[in-house]
VMD Tcl script that builds the backbone (N, CA, C; Angstrom):
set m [mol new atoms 144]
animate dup $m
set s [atomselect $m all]
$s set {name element resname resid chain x y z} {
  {N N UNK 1 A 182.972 79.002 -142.634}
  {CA C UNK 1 A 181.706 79.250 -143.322}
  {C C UNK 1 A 181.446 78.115 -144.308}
  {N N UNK 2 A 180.212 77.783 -144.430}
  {CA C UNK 2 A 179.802 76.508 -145.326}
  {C C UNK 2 A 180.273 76.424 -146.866}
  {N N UNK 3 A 179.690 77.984 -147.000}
  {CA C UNK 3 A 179.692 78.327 -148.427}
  {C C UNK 3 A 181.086 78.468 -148.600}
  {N N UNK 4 A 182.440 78.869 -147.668}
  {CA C UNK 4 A 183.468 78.718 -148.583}
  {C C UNK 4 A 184.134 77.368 -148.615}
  {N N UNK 5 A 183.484 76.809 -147.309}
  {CA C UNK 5 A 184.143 75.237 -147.696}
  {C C UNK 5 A 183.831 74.653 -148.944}
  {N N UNK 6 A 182.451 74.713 -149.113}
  {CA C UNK 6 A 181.724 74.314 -150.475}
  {C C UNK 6 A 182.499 74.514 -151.788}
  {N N UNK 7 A 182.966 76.214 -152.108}
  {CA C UNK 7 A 183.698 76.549 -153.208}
  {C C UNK 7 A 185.216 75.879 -152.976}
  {N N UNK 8 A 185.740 75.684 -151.690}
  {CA C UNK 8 A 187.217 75.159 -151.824}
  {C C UNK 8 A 186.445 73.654 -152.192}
  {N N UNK 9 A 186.226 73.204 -151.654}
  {CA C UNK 9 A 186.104 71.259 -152.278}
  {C C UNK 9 A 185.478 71.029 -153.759}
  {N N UNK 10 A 184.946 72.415 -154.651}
  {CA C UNK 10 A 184.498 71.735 -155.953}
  {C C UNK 10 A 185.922 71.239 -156.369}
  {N N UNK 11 A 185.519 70.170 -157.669}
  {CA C UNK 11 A 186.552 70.011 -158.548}
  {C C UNK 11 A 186.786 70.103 -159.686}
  {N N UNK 12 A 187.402 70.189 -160.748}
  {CA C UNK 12 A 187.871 70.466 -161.795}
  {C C UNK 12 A 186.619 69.784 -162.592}
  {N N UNK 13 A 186.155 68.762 -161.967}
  {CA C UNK 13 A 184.546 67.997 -163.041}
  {C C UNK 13 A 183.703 68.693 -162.957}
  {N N UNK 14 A 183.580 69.268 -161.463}
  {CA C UNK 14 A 182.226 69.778 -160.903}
  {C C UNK 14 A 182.283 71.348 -162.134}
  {N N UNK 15 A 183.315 71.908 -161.535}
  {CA C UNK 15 A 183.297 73.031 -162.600}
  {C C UNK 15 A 183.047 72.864 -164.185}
  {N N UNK 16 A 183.502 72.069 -165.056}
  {CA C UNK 16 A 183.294 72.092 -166.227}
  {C C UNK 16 A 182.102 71.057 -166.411}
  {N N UNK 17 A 181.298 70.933 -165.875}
  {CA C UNK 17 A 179.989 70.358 -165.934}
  {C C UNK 17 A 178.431 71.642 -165.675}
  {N N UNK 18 A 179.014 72.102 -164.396}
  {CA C UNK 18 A 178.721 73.481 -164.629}
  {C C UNK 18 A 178.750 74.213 -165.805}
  {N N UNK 19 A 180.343 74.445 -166.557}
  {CA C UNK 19 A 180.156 75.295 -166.945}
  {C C UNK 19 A 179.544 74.547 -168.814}
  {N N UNK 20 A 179.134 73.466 -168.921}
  {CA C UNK 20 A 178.517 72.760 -169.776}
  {C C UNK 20 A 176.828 73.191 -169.897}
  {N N UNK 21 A 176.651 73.161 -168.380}
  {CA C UNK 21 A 174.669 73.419 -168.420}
  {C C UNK 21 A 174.613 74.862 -168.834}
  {N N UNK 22 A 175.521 75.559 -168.199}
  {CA C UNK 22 A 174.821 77.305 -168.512}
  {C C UNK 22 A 175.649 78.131 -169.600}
  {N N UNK 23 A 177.016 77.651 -170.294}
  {CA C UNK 23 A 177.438 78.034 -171.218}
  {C C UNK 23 A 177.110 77.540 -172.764}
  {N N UNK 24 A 175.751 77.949 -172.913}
  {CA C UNK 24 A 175.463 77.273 -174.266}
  {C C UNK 24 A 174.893 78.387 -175.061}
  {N N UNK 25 A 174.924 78.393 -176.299}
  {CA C UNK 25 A 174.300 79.513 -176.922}
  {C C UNK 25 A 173.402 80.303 -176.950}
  {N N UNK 26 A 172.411 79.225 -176.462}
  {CA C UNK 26 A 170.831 80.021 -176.106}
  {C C UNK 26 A 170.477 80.462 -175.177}
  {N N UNK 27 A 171.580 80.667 -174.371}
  {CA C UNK 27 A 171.583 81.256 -172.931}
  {C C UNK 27 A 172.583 82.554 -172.751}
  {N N UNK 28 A 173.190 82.016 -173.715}
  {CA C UNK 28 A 174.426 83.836 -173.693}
  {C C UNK 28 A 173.755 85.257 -173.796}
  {N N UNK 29 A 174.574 86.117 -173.458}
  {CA C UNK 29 A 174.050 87.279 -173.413}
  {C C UNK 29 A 174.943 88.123 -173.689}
  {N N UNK 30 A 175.868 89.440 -174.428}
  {CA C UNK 30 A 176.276 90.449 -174.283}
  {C C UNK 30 A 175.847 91.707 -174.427}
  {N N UNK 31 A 176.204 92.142 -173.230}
  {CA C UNK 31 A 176.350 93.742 -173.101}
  {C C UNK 31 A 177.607 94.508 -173.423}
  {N N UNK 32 A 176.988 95.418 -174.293}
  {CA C UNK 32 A 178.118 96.669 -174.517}
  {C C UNK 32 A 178.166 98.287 -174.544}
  {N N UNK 33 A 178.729 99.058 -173.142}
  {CA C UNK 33 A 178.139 99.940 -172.959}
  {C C UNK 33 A 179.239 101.029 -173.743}
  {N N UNK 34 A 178.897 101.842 -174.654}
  {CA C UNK 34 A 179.879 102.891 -175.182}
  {C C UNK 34 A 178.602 103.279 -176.453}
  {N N UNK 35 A 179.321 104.593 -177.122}
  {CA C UNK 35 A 179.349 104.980 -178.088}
  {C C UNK 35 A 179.891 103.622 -179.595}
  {N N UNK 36 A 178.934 103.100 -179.707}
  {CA C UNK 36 A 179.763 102.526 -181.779}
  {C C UNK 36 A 178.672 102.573 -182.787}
  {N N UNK 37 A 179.756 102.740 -183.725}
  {CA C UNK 37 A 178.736 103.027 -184.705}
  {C C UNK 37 A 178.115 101.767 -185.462}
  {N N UNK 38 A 179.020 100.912 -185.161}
  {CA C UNK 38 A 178.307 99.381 -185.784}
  {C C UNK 38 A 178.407 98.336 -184.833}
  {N N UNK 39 A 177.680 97.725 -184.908}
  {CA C UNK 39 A 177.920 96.101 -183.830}
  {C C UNK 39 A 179.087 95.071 -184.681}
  {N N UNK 40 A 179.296 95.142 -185.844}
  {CA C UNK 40 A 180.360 94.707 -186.384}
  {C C UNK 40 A 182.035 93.603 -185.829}
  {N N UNK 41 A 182.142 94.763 -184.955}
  {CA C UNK 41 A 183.098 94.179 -184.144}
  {C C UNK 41 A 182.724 93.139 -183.086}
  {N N UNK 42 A 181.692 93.356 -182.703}
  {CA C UNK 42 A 181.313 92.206 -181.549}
  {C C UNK 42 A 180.323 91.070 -181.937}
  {N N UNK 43 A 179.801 90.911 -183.578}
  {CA C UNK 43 A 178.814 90.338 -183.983}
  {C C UNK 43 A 179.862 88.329 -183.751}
  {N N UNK 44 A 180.938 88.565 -183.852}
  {CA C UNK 44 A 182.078 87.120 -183.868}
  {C C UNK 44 A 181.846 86.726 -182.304}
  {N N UNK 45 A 181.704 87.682 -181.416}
  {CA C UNK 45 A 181.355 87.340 -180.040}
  {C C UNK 45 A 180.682 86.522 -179.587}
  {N N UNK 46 A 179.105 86.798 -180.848}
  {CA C UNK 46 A 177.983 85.994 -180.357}
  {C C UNK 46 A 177.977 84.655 -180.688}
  {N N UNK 47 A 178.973 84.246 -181.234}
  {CA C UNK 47 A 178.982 82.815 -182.299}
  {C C UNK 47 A 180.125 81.962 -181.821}
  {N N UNK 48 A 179.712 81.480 -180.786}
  {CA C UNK 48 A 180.414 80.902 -179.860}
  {C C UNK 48 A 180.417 78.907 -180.119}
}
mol reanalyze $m
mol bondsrecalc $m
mol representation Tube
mol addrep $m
């Protein structure tokens, strides 16, 4: 299949170039599904 040849031949650049364009602050997002009573604990999450 194309697509898994594709994922076996990236490389270690390809990936952290990737993960350069879409891991940036103004693009993050968390979800948190439960019961809390404060966002407190996860507010250090967003501040990446």
């Amino acid at each position: 299949d194309d697509a898994i040849a594709e994922m076996e031949a990236a490389t270690l650049e390809d990936l952290q170039r990737v993960a350069r364009e879409l891991l940036v602050g103004e693009r993050l997002h968390l979800a948190v599904v439960g019961p809390y009573r404060s966002d407190k604990r996860f507010a250090p999450l967003l501040r990446l």
